[in-house]
KOLGU-574185 format. One line per field, with one value per residue (C-alpha): x, y, z; residue number from 1; residue in one letter. Coordinates in Angstrom, 3 decimals. Layout:
east X_...
north Y_...
up Z_...
nr NUM_...
rest A_...
# end
This chain:
east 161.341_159.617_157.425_153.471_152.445_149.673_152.383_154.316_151.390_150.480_154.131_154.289_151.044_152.164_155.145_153.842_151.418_154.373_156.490_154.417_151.847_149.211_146.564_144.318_146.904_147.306_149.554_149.581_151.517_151.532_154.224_152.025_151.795_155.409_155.807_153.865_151.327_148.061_147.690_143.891_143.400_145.336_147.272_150.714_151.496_155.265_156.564_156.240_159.978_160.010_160.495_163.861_167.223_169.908_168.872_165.735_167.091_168.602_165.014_163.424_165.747_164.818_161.055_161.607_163.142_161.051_158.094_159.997_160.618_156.537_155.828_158.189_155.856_152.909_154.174_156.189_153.922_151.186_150.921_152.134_152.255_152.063_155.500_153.991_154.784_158.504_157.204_155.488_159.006_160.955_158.702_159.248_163.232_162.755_160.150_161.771_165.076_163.453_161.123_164.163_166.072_163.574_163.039_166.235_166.374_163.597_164.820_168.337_169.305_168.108_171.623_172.852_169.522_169.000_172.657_171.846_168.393_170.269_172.986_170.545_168.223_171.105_172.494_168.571_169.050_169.226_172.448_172.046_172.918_169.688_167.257_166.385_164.982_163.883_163.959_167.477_167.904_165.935_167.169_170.584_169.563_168.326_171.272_173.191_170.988_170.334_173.804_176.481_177.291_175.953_175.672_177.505_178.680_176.971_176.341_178.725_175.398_173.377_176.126_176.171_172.352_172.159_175.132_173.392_169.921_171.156_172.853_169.671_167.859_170.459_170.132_166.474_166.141_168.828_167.029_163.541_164.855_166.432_163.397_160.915_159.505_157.066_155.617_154.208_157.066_159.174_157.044_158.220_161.684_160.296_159.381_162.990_164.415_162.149_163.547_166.733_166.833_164.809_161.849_158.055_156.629_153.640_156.380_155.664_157.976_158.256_156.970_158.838_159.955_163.196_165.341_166.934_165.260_164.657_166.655_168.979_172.869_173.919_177.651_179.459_181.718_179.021_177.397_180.770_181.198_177.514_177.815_181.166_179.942_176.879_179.099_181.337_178.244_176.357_179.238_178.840_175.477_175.385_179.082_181.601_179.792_180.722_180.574_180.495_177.721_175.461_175.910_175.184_172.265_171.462_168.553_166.355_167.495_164.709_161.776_163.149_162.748_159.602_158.616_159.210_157.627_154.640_154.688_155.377_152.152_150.143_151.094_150.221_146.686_145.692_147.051_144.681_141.588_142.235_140.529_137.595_139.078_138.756_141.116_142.578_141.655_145.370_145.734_148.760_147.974_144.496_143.095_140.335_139.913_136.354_134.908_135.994_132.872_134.621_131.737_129.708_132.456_133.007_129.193_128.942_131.942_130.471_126.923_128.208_131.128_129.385_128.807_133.224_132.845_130.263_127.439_124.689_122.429_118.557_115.487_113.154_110.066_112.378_116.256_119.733_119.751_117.124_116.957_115.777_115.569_113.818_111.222_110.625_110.014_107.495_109.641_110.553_112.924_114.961_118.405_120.030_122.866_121.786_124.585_125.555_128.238_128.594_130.685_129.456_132.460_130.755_131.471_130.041_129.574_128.805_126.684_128.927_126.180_125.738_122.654_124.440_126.744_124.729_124.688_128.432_130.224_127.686_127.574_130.584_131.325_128.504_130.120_133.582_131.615_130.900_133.930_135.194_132.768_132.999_137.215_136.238_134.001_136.902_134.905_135.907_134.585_136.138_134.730_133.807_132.729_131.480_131.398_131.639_134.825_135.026_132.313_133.668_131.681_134.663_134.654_137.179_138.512_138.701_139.697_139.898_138.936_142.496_143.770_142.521_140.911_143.463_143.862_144.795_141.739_139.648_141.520_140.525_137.345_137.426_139.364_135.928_133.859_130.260_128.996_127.444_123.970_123.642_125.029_124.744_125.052_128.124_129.700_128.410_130.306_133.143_133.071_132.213_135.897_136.589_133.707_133.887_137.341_136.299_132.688_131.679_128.663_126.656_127.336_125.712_124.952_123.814_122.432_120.352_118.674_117.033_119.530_119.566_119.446_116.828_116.660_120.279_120.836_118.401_120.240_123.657_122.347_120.961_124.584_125.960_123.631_124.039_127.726_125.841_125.977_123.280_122.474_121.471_120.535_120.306_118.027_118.932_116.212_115.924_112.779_111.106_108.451_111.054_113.414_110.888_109.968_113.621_113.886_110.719_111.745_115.244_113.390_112.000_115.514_116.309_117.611_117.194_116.900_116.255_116.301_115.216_116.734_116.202_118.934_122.849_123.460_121.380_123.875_125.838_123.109_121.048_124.176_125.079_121.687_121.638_124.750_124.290_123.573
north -4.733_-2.982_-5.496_-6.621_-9.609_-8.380_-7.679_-11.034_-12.963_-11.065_-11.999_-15.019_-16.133_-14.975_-16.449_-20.232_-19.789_-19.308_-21.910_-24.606_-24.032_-24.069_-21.027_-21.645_-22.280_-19.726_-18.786_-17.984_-17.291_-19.131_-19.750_-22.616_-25.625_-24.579_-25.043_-27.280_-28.227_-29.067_-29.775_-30.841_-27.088_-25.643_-24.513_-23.834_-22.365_-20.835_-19.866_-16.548_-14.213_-12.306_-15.606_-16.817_-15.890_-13.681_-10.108_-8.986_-9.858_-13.288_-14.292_-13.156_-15.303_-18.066_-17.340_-17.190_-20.629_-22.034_-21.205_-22.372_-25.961_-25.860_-24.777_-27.388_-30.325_-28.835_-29.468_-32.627_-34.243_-36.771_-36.571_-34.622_-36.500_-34.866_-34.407_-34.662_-38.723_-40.408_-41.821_-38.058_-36.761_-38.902_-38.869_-34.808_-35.402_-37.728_-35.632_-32.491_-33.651_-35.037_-32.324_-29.975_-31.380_-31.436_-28.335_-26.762_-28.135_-26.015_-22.518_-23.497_-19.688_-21.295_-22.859_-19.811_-19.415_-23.112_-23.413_-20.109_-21.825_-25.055_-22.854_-21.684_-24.372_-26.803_-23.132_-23.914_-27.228_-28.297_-29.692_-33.612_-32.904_-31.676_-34.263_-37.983_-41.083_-42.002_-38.506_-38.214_-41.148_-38.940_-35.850_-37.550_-39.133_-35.472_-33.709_-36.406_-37.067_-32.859_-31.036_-34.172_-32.797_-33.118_-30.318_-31.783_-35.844_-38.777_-42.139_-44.884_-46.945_-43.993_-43.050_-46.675_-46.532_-42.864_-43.738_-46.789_-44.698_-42.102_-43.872_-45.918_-42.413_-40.453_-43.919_-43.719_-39.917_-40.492_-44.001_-41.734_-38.934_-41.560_-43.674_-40.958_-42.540_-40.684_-40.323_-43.456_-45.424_-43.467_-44.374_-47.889_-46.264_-44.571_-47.225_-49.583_-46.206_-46.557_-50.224_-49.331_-46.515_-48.821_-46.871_-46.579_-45.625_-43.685_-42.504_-38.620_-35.983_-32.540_-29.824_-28.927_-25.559_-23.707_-24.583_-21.522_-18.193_-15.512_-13.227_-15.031_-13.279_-15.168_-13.856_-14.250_-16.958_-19.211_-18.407_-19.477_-22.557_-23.842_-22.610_-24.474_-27.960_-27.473_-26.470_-29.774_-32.033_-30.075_-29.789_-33.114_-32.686_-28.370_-28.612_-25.271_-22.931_-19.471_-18.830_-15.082_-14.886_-17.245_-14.558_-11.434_-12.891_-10.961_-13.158_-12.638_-8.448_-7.057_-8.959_-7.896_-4.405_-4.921_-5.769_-3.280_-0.916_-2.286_-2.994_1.653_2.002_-0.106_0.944_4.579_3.356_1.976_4.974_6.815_5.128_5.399_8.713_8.260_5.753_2.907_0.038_-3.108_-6.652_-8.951_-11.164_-13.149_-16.659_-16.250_-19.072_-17.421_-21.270_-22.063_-18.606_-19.479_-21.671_-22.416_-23.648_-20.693_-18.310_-20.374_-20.660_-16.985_-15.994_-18.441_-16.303_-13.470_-14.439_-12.345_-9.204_-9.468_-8.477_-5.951_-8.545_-10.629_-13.548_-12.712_-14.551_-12.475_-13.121_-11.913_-11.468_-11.943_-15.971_-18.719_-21.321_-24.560_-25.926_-22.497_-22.900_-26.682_-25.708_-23.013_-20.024_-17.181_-18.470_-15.693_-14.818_-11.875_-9.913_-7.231_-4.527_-4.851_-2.572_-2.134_1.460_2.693_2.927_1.440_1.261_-2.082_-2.010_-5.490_-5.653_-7.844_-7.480_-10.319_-11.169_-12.721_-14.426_-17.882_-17.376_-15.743_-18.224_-18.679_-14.708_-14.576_-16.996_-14.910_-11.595_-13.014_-14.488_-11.039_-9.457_-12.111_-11.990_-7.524_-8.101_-10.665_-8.045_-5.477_-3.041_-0.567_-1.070_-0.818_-3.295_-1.614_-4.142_-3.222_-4.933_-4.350_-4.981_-4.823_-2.178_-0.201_0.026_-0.639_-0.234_-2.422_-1.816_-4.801_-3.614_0.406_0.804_1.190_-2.254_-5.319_-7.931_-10.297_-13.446_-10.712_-8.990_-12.506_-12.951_-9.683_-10.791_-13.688_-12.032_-9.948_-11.393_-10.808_-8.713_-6.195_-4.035_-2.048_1.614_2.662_6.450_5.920_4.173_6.498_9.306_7.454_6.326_9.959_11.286_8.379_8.999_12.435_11.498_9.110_10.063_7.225_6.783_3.734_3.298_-0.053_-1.277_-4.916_-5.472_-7.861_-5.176_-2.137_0.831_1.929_5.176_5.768_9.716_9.925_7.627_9.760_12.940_11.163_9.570_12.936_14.398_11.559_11.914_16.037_14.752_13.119_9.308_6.804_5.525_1.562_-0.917_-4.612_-5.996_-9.852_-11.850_-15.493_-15.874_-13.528_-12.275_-10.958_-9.670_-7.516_-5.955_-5.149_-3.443_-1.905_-0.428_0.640_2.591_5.169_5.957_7.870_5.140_5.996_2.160_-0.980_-4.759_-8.058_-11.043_-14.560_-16.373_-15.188_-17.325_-14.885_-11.719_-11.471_-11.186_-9.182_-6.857_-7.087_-5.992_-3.021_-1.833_-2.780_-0.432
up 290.767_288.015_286.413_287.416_287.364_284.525_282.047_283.148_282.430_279.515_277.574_278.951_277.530_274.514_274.334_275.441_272.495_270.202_271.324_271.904_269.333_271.347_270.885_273.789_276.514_279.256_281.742_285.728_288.529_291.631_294.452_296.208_293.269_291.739_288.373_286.636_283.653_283.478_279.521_279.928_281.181_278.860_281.486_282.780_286.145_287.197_290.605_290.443_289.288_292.904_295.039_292.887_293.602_292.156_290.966_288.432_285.554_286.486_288.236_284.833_282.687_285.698_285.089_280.888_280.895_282.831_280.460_277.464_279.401_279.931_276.458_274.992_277.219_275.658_272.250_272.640_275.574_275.018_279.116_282.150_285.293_288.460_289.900_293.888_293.529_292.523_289.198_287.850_289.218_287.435_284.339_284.175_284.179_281.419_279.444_280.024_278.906_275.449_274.721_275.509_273.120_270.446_271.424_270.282_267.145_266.436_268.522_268.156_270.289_273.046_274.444_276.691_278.148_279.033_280.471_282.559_283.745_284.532_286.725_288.730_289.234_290.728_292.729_293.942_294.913_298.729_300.129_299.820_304.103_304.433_302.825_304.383_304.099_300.423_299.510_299.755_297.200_294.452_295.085_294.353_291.241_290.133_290.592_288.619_285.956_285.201_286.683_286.808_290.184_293.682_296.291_299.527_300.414_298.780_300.169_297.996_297.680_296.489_294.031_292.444_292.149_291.073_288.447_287.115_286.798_285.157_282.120_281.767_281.803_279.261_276.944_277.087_275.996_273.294_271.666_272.317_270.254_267.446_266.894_267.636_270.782_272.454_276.206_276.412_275.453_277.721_281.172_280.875_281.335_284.514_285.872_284.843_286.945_290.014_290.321_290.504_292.858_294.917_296.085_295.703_292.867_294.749_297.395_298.037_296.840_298.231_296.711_293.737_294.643_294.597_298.122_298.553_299.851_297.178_299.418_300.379_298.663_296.016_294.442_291.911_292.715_294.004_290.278_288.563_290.393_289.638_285.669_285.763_286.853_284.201_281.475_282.181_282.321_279.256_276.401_275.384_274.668_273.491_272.126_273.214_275.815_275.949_279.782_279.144_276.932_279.062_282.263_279.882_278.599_275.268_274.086_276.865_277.464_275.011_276.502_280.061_278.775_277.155_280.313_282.719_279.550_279.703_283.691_283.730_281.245_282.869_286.464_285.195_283.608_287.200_288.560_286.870_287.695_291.369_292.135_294.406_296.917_294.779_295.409_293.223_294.542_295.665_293.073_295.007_294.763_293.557_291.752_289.047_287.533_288.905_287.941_284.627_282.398_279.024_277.782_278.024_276.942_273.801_273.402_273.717_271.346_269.036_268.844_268.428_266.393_263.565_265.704_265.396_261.832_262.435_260.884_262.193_260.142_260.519_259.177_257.247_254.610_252.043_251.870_249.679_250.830_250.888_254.049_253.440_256.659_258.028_255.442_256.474_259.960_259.028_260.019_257.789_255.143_253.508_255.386_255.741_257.008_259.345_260.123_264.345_266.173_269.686_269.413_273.071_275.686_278.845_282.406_284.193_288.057_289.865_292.694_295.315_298.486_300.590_298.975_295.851_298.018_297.692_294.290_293.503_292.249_288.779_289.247_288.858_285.975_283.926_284.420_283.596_280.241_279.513_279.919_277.534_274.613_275.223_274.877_272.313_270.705_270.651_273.138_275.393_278.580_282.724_285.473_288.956_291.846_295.625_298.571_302.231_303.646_307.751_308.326_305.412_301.405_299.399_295.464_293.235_290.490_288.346_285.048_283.517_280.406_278.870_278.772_277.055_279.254_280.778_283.450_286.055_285.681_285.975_288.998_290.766_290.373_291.993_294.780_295.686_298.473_298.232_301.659_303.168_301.815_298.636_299.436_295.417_296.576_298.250_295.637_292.774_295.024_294.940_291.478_289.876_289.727_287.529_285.265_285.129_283.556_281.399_280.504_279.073_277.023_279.213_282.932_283.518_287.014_287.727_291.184_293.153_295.530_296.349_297.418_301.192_300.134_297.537_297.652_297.430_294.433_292.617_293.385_292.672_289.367_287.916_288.120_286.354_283.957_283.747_282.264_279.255_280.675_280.052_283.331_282.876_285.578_285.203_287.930_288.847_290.636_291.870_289.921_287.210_289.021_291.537_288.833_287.147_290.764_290.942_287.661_287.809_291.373_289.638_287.170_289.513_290.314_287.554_285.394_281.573_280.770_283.064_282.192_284.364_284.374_286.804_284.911_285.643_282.438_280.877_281.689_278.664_276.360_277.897_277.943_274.703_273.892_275.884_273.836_270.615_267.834
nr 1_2_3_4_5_6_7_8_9_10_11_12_13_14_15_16_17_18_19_20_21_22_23_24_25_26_27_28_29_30_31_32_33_34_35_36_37_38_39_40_41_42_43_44_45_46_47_48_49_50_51_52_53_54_55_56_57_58_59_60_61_62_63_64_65_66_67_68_69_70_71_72_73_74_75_76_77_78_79_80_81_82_83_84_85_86_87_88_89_90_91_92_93_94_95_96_97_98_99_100_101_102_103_104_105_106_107_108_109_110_111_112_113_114_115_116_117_118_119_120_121_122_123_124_125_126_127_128_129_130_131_132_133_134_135_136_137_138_139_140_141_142_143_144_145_146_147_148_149_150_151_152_153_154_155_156_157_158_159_160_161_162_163_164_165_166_167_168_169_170_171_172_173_174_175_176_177_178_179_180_181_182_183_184_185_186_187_188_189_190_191_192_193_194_195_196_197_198_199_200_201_202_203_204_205_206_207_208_209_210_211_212_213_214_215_216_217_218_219_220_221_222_223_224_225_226_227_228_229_230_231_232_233_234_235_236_237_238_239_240_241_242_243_244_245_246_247_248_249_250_251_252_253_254_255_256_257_258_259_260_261_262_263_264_265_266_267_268_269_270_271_272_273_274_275_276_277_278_279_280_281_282_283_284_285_286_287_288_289_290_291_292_293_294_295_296_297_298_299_300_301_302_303_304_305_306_307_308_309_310_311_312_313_314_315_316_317_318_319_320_321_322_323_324_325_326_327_328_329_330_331_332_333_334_335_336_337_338_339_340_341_342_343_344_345_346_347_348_349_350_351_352_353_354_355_356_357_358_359_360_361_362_363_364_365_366_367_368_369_370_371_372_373_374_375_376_377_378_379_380_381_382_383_384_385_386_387_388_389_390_391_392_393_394_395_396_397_398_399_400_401_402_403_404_405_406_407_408_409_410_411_412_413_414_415_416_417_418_419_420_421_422_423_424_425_426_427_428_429_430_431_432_433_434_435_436_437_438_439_440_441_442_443_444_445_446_447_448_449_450_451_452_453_454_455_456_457_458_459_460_461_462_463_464_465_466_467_468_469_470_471_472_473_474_475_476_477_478_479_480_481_482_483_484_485_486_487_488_489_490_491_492_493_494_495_496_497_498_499_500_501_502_503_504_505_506_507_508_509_510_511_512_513_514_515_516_517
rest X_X_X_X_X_X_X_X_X_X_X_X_X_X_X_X_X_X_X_X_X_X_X_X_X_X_X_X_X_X_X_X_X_X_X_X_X_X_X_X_X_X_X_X_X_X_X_X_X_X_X_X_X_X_X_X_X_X_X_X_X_X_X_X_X_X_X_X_X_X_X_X_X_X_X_X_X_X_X_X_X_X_X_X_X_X_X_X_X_X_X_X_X_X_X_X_X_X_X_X_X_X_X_X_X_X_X_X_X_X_X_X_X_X_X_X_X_X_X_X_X_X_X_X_X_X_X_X_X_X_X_X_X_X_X_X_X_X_X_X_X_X_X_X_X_X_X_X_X_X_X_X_X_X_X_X_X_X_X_X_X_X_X_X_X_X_X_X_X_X_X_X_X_X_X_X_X_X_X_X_X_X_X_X_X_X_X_X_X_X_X_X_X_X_X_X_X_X_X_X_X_X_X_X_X_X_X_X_X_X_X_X_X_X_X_X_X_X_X_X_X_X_X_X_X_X_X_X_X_X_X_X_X_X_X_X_X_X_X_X_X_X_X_X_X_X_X_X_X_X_X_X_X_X_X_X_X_X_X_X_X_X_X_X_X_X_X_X_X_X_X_X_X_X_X_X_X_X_X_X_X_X_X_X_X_X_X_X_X_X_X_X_X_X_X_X_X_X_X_X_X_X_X_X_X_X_X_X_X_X_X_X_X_X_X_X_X_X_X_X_X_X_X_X_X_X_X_X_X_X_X_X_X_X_X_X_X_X_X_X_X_X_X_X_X_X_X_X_X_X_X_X_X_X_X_X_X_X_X_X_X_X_X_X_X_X_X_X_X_X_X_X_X_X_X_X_X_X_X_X_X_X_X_X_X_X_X_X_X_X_X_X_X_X_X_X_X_X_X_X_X_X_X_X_X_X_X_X_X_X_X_X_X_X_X_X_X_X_X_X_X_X_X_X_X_X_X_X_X_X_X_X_X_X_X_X_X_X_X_X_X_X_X_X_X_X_X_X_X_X_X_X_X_X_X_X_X_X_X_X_X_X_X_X_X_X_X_X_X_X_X_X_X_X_X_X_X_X_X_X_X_X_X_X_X_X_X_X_X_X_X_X_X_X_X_X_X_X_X_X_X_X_X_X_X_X_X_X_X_X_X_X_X_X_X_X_X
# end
């Protein structure tokens, strides 16, 4: 397959803002939780397209509904219940078959690709053979209530009870959708459901995943079978189904291109920053979440909100604006608007040595703040990291300075283990191909230490600087005593410009105010 999961993530955040309205919700990839929701997060995670079945563009379509489905909760949902317990489950069948309904009044093209996502998902299924105890009870209820088929024998009592549940289910969603009931209404409905099926409420649910191995053959008669028994149990509800244009799929074709477009660019941008023996963090299954602090990325974008439109308020003795409540507090009272750009290209390397590992996680969370408010800002900058990985210095490349910030980047981040000393030559070496080809105008190093190699970062530092690079070091320090030691030992280095700081919250700003002009 083409794609990466960068420009997945990329168009599918963009799409779940579009569809369910929702600016600040994201979008990641994870083959451990499933698909699922968290709205207080503004979150929604899918399994990711390579672990589905059938071939790339089927597991895209798979991947694209699946979003939609998520998107339409967002909009429609006053809750999401976890689906690890029978009541969440249940809850999500209900939920998703209301919010997909309202859902298509409003995207009305959306028939084929729902009937192609529902072929799949019950093709997905396990046999009802294969499942026991209470489990087996739900599972049958779900096949009823979303595919009006089963996949293999069913008990007589478990029909009867699956039967009964489901038309109490189907009457729910329609009387929801005619009186405008919402979620709340609708868990009472749940819980009529979990009485008749007879099972516990709390009883555990296996992880919602797809059944069937991602490689695992699937042909095309097992594919016509599963859209026939979805088509039979759907009509009533979509009206005539044209079979043949739910397997060619035309909606969804131009976004498929789109992304294997953007996957080839984006492939060839990384490509091109990997001279030097630098590598890319995994980001399989990483969870970037805790390195993320909203509240200091909002309270950062929100300072330098002005800096956006090349602006910034300042308080002066006299000025084009008078300040009441500056004057009251004896402070100069005349505003005005002082002309701020940060037009420098910048390269940003992060000190990942094992002496920031007690503190990596808030290290971390500042850095990502400042790659935020710098995307925020509109500037161009890359992200280097180094660590020590086995007994080898290893430098990362987190982001080149040819794509816009994104989750995936976050995500390398947090896939970087603080260890090892602080071999700065050895990484400058390595790094120098890469900014001999992009020359930009700051290369900014924040570090925690001394180098091991004093004589050789000076030698390495004076050819970087031969290529017309300001050389800037940021020295970090548990106290400020300790910080200004660093900074002031950084100096003698060669550095054209060094800065102290004993608070990681502080990072951003004292960036911003290295490159501002």
């Amino acid at each position: 397959m083409a794609y990466t999961e960068q420009s997945l993530i990329e168009l599918a955040t963009f799409l779940a803002r579009s569809w369910s309205g929702n600016r600040d919700i994201t979008v990641d990839i994870s083959e451990k939780v499933g698909t699922r929701t968290r709205i207080a997060e503004n979150r929604i995670i899918l399994y990711p397209m390579k672990k589905r079945v059938g071939d790339d563009f089927a597991r895209y379509r798979q991947f694209r509904m699946d979003l939609w489905h998520e998107a339409m909760k967002v909009r429609f949902c006053q809750k999401i219940f976890s689906k690890d317990h029978a009541f969440g489950f249940i809850m999500d069948m209900l939920e998703e078959s209301r919010t997909e309904a309202l859902g298509r009044r409003m995207w009305q093209g959306m028939d084929s690709e729902i009937i192609f996502s529902y072929t799949y998902r019950f093709l997905s299924r396990p046999p009802l053979g294969t499942t026991y105890g209470r489990t087996r009870i739900l599972e049958v209820f779900y096949q009823h209530f979303m595919f009006g088929a089963f996949r293999g024998e069913v008990q007589a009592n478990h029909f009867q009870k699956a039967l009964k549940a489901t038309r109490v289910a189907k009457r729910a969603v329609e009387k929801a959708l005619d009186e405008d009931h919402q979620t709340i209404w609708m868990e009472k409905k749940a819980g009529e459901i979990i009485r008749i099926l007879d099972i516990d409420a709390l009883q555990t649910v296996p992880i919602s995943l797809p059944f069937v191995r991602h490689d695992t053959p699937v042909n095309q008669d097992d594919i016509t079978r599963f859209l026939k028994a979805v088509i039979n149990n759907k009509e009533g509800d979509f009206g005539k189904i044209d079979k043949d244009a739910v397997l060619r799929g035309e909606l969804a074709s131009d976004e498929y291109r789109t992304v294997i477009e953007e996957a080839d660019k984006n492939r060839r941008s990384d490509v091109s920053s990997l001279a030097g023996s630098i590598r890319v963090p995994s980001t399989s299954d990483i969870d970037e979440s805790p390195i993320y602090d909203i509240d200091l990325i909002n309270k950062l974008k929100t300072r330098f909100r002005l800096w956006k439109s090349g602006y910034t308020e300042t308080l002066h003795s006299a000025g084009d604006e008078f300040d009441i409540e500056s004057y009251i507090d004896g402070n100069k009272p005349f505003v005005t608007d002082v002309r701020r750009t940060i037009k420098s290209r910048v390269v940003i390397l992060l000190d990942h040595s094992s002496s920031i590992s007690g503190d990596a996680l808030e290290y971390k969370k500042a850095t990502l703040g400042l790659c935020e408010v710098l995307s925020y800002l509109d500037v161009r900058f890359a992200v280097y990291a180094f660590s020590t990985q086995g007994r080898e210095v290893v430098c990362w490349l987190i982001k080149n300075d040819q794509s816009r910030w994104r989750r995936t980047h976050a995500k390398r981040l947090a896939q970087v283990v603080a260890n090892g000393s602080t071999p700065l030559a050895q990484v400058y070496q390595k790094m120098l191909p890469d900014l001999q080809a992009q020359l930009p105008d700051i290369f900014l190093t924040l570090t925690d230490g001394e180098p091991s190699d004093s004589g050789a970062v000076r030698d390495i530092i004076k050819t970087i600087r031969a290529q017309g690079i300001r050389m800037v070091a940021l020295g970090l320090g548990p106290n400020t005593a300790r910080a200004t030691v660093i900074a002031s030992n950084l100096r003698h280095l060669g550095y054209e410009r060094t800065l102290a700081t004993s608070r990681l919250q502080d990072i951003p700003r004292k960036v911003l105010s290295i490159l501002e002009r």
